[in-house]
N, C-alpha and C positions, 0 to 999 in steps of 0.2 A: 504494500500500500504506500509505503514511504519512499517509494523511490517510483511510483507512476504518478505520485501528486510533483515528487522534486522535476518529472520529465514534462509533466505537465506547467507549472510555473516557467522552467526554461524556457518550453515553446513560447511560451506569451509573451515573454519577454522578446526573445526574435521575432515575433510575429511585430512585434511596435517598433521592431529598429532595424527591419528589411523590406521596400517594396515589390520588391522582383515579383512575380506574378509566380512564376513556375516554384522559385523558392515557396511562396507561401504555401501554395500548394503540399509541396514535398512535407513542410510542416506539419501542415494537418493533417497529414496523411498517417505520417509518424507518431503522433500523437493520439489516433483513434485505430490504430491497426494493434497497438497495445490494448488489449481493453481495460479501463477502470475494474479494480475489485472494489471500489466502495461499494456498501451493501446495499444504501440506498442509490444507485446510481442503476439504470436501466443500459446496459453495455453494450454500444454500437460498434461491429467492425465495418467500417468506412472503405476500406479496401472490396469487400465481398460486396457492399452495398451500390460504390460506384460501377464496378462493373456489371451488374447485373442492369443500374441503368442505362448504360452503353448497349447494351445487345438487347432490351426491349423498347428504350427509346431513342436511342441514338446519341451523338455527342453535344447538342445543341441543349438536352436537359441536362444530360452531365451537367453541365456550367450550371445552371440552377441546383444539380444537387451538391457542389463543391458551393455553393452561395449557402444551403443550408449546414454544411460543415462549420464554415466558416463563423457563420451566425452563434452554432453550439458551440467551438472554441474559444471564442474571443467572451461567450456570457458564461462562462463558467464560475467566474469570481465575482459575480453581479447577485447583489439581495434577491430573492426570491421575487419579490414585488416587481423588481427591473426586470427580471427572466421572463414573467408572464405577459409584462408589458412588449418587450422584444419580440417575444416570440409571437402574440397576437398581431404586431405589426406587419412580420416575417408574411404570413402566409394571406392577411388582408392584401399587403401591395403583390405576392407572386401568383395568386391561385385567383380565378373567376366562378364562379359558380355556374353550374350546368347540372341538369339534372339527371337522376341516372338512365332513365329511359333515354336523352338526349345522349347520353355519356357512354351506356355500357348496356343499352337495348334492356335491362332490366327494370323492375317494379321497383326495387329494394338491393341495392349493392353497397357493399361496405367495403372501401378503397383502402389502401396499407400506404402510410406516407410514397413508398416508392413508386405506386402508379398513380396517385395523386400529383407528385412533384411532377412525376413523368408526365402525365396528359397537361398540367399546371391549370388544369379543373374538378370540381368537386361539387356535390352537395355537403348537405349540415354536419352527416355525419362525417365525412373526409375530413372536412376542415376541423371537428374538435378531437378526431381520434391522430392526425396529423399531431394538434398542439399537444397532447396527451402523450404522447411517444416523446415530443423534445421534450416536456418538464424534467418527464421521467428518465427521461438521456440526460439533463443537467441538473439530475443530483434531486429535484422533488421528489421527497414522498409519496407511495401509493396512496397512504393515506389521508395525504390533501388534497387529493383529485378524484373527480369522481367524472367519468361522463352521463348527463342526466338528461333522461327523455322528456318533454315537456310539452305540454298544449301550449303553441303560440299563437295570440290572437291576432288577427289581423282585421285592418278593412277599418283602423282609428280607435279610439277609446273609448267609445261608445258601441261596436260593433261586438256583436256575442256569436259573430266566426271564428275560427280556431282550426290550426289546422300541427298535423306533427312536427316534431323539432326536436334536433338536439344540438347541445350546449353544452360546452364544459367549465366544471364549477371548481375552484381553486380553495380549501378550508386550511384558514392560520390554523384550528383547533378544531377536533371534530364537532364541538358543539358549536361553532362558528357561523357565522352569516355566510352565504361564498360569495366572491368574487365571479362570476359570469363573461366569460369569454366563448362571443357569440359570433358567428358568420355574418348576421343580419346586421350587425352594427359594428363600427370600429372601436369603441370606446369599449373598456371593460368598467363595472358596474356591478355595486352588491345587489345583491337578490331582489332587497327590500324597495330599490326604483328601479324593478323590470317585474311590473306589476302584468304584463303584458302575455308572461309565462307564468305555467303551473305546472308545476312538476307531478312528473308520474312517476316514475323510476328513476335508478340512478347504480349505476357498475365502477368497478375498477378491474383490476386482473385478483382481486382477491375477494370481493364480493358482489352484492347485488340488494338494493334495500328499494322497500318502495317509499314513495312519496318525500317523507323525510324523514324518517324513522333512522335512527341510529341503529340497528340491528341489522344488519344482512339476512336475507331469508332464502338465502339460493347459493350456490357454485355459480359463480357468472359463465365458466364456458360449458356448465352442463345444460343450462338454459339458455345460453345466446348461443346458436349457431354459427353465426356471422361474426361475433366476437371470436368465438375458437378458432376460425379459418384467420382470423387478425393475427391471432398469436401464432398461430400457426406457418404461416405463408410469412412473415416477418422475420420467424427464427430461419427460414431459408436466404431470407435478403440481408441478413449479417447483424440483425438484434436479437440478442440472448436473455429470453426471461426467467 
């Protein structure tokens, strides 16, 4: 552990006092082909991850997935608050929304950061299972994160249409307010002014609670099947849960 945070610190340092492009690269390269043993740290190898985007989407997303390296490198030493903040930026200006009928010919498809960055479109769930994978690649706890299903109204604030959604919620403490990092908006926002949403459920990779209940009442990938294929198909693209 003490000698992949001292490898880690180094890199940061050369990453702030070399511009070269291909060096920086080489960097980060170096730096994510180790993987973290922190315990809390969700372990990406970046090596296995870049080339798998090479041979399904070519080298034009490469450079967007070496933008999202770089993004996870450089906020490593950033407050959790700044992390969330980065990271909801990161994928508001790189990803556009499309839906999955539009995107992948299905009702219901749940994208794994890599063919997310790859297509660099998504619905609700891409974008929060995206941010969900980097907290958890820069060192968040499972247990501040939750991805949460939710009825989102629409049609103004008087309107009693409502349609599905998911959002991912950020908890300083499990009995905490969350933080709400949404697709639908750029801003993140405690719970309590996104009056807009109701929650129905809510997952991580180690539970499943409903509404707001503090108890888990399920295995998340014995009852999400599209979450199991997440984890699943993820440990092949070079994240180790």
């Amino acid at each position: 552990m003490v000698a992949s945070v001292r490898a880690s610190r180094f890199g940061c340092v050369l990453l702030r006092k070399f511009s070269n492009r291909s060096l920086l690269h080489f960097l980060l390269l170096l730096i994510f082909v180790t993987t973290f043993v922190c315990a809390d740290r969700l372990p990406i190898q970046f090596n296995i991850f870049l080339e798998k985007m090479n041979q399904q989407f070519g080298p034009v997303r490469v450079a967007v997935a070496r933008n999202w390296q770089t993004m996870l490198v450089q906020s490593q030493n950033k407050t959790e608050q700044q992390k969330i903040l980065i990271v909801n930026d990161f994928f508001a200006r790189n990803l556009r929304y499309r839906t999955d009928i539009q995107l992948w010919q299905q009702n219901d498809y749940w994208a794994t950061p890599l063919e997310t960055l790859g297509k660099g479109l998504g619905d609700c769930e891409d974008y929060a299972i995206a941010k969900y994978i980097s907290l958890r690649v820069l060192g968040i706890e499972d247990d501040k994160l939750r991805l949460i299903y939710v009825k989102a109204q629409i049609g103004g604030p008087n309107s009693k249409q409502a349609q599905a959604h998911m959002v991912l919620g950020y908890f300083v403490t499990p009995n905490a307010q969350p933080l709400i990092l949404d697709s639908l908006i750029t801003k993140v926002l405690p719970s309590a002014k996104r009056t807009d949403l109701t929650p129905v459920f809510s997952f991580n990779s180690q539970g499943l609670w409903a509404n707001n209940s503090n108890q888990s009442v399920a295995n998340p990938t014995a009852r999400l099947s599209r979450w199991r294929r997440i984890i699943e198909q993820t440990q092949q693209e070079g994240i180790s849960w």
